[in-house]
C-alpha positions in Angstrom: -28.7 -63.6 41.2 -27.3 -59.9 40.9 -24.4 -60.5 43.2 -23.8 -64.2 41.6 -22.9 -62.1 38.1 -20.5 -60.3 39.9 -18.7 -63.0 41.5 -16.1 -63.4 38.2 -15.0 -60.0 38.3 -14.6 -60.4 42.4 -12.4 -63.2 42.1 -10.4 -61.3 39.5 -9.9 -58.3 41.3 -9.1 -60.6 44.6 -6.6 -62.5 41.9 -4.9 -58.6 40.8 -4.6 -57.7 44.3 -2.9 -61.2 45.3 -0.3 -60.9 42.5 0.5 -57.6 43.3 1.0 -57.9 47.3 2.7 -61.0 46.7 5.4 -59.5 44.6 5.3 -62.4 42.5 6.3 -60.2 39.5 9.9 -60.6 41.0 10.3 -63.7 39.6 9.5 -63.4 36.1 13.3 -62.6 35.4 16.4 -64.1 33.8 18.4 -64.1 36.5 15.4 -66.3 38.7 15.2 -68.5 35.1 19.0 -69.1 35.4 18.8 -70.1 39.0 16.6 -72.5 38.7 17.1 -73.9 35.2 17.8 -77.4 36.5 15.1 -77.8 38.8 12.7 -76.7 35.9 14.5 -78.7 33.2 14.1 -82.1 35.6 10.6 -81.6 36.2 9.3 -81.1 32.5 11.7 -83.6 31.7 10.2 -86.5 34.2 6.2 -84.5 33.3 5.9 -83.2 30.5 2.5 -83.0 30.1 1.4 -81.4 34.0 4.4 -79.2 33.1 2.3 -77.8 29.6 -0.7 -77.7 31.6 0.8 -75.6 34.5 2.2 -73.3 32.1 -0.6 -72.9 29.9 -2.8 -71.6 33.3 0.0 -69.8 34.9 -0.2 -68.0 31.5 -3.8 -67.7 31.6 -4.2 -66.4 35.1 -1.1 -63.6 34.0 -2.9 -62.5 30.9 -6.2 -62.5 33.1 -4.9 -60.4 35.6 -2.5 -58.2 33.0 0.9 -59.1 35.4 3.4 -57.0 33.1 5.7 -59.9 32.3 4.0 -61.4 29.8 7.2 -61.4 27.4 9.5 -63.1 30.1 6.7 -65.7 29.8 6.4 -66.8 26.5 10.7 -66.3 26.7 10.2 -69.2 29.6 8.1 -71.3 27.2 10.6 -71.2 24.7 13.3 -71.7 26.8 11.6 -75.1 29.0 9.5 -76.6 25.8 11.2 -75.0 22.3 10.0 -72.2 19.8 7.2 -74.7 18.2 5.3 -76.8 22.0 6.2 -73.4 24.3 5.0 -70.9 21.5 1.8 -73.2 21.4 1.4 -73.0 24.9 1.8 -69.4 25.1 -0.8 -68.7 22.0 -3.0 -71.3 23.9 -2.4 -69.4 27.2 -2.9 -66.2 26.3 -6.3 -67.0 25.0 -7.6 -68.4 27.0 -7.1 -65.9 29.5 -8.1 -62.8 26.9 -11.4 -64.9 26.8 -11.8 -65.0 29.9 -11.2 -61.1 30.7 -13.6 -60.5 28.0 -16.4 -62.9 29.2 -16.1 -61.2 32.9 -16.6 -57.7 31.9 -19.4 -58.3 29.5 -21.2 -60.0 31.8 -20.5 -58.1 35.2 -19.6 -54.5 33.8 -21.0 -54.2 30.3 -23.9 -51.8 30.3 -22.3 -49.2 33.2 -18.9 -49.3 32.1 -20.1 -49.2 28.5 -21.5 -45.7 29.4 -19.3 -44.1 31.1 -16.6 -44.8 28.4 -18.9 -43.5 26.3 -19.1 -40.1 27.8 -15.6 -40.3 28.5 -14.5 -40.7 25.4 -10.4 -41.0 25.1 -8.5 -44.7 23.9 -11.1 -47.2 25.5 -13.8 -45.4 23.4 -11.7 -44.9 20.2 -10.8 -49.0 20.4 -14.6 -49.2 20.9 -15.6 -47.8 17.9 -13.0 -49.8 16.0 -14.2 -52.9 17.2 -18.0 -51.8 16.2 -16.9 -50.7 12.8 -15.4 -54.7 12.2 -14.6 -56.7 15.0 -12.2 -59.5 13.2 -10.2 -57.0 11.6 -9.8 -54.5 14.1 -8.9 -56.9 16.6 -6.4 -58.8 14.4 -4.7 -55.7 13.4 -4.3 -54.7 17.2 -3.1 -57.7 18.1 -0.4 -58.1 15.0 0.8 -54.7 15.9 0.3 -53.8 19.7 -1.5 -50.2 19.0 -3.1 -50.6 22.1 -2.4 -52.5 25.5 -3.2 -56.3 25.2 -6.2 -55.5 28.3 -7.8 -52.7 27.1 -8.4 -54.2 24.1 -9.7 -57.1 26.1 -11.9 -54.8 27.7 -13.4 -52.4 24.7 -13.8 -55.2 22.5 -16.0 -57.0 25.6 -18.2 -53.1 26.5 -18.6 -52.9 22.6 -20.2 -56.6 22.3 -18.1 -57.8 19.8 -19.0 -61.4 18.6 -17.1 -64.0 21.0 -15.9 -66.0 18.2 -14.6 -63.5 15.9 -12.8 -62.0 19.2 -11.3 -65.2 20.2 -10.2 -66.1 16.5 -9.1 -62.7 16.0 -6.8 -63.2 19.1 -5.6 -66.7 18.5 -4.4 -65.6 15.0 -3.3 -62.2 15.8 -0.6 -62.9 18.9 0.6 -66.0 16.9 3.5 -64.4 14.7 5.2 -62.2 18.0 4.5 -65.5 20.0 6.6 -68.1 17.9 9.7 -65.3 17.5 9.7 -64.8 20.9 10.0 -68.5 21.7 12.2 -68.9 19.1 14.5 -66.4 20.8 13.9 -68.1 24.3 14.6 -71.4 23.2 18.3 -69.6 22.1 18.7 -68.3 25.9 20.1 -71.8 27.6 22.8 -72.1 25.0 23.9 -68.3 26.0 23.9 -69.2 29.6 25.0 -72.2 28.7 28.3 -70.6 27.2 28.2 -68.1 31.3 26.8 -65.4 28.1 24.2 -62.5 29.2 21.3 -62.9 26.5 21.1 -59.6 24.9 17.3 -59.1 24.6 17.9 -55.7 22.3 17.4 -58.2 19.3 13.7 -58.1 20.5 13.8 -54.6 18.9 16.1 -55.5 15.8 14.4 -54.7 12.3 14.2 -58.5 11.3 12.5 -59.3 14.3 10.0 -56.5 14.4 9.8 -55.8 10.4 7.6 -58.9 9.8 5.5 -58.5 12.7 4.6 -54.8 11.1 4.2 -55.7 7.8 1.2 -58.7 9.0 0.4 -55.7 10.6 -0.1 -53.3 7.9 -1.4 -55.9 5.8 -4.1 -56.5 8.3 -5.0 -52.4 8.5 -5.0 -52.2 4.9 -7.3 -55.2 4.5 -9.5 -53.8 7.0 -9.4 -50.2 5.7 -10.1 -51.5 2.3 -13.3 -53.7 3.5 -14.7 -50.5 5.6 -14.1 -48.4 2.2 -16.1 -50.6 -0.1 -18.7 -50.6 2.9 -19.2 -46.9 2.9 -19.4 -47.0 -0.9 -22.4 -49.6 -0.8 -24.3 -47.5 1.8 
């Protein structure tokens, strides 16, 4: 029974170690998009749905196992389905596998992982506290402005038993607004290299693609800071 609550994180570290030996992350690049745009484009084309659904657990199982190309992704989704079906996908994908990182370390890690990032102290136990202090909030604000990496956050908000469905909202609505611009500005890549363009991806950084993501941000701190305030005073 003790080794049967381990077998989820097994398989996940078996999954890491695949991807990485593989050197499957070679692939997540424009240049291998461009290459193979037609073949893609035929096959959503003629299935549509099996294409979704193979994209929605490719997703997944990258967000499970933290590959760090997790922006070419939802780029691809935008690209093969458009801003509004690829950026559902990705929001779709990328919960899915969140939930899934967080159910395997609360079940198989939780109480001696807990610990020792306890004593340690650091990030892990600062997100930690965060979470504990209000787990919706926290987690929305980190996920509207990337304070911390997408997997650690996966992994204190799992060691400090936040709720499962205030984690799961909290990520849903939180990745949404980055998702959509980012699959706005895939979809935008085949008439580039339509053109034999290069797709500049410095507009990723420009002000009025990253200003609205910071101000939900903010908002979202504030909100959050402003609850924990009015808390204190009532104790």
């Amino acid at each position: 029974m003790r080794l049967t609550r381990f077998l989820p994180l097994l398989l996940l570290v078996v999954a890491v170690a695949g991807v990485y030996f593989s050197g499957a992350g070679q692939y997540l690049s424009l240049d291998s998009l461009k290459a193979n745009e037609a073949l893609l484009r035929s096959y959503v084309t003629a299935n549509l749905t099996l294409a979704l659904l193979v994209y929605v657990g490719i997703y997944a199982a990258a967000t499970a196992v933290s590959i760090p190309g997790a922006l070419f992704l939802t780029l691809a989704g935008g690209f093969l389905f458009g801003p509004w079906i690829g950026g559902s996908a990705t929001v779709v994908g990328a919960t899915l596998g969140a939930c899934g990182v967080f159910l395997i370390v609360k079940t198989s890690l939780g109480s001696a992982l807990r610990a020792r990032a306890e004593a340690a102290g650091g990030t892990l136990k600062s997100v930690m506290d965060g979470v504990r202090e209000g787990a919706f909030g926290y987690i929305l604000t980190l996920r509207l402005i990337p304070l911390a990496p997408f997997w650690l956050v996966n992994v204190a908000a799992a060691l400090a038993d936040a709720p499962f469905r205030a984690y799961a909202l909290a990520t849903l609505i939180g990745i949404m607004p980055a998702t959509f611009i980012f699959s706005s500005v895939g979809s935008g890549i085949s008439e580039v290299l339509a053109r034999g363009g290069t797709p500049d991806l410095g507009i990723l950084r420009e002000p009025y693609v990253l200003g609205p993501l910071v101000a939900l941000g903010l908002l979202s701190l504030t909100t959050t800071l402003f609850q924990r305030f009015r808390k204190g005073r009532g104790k």
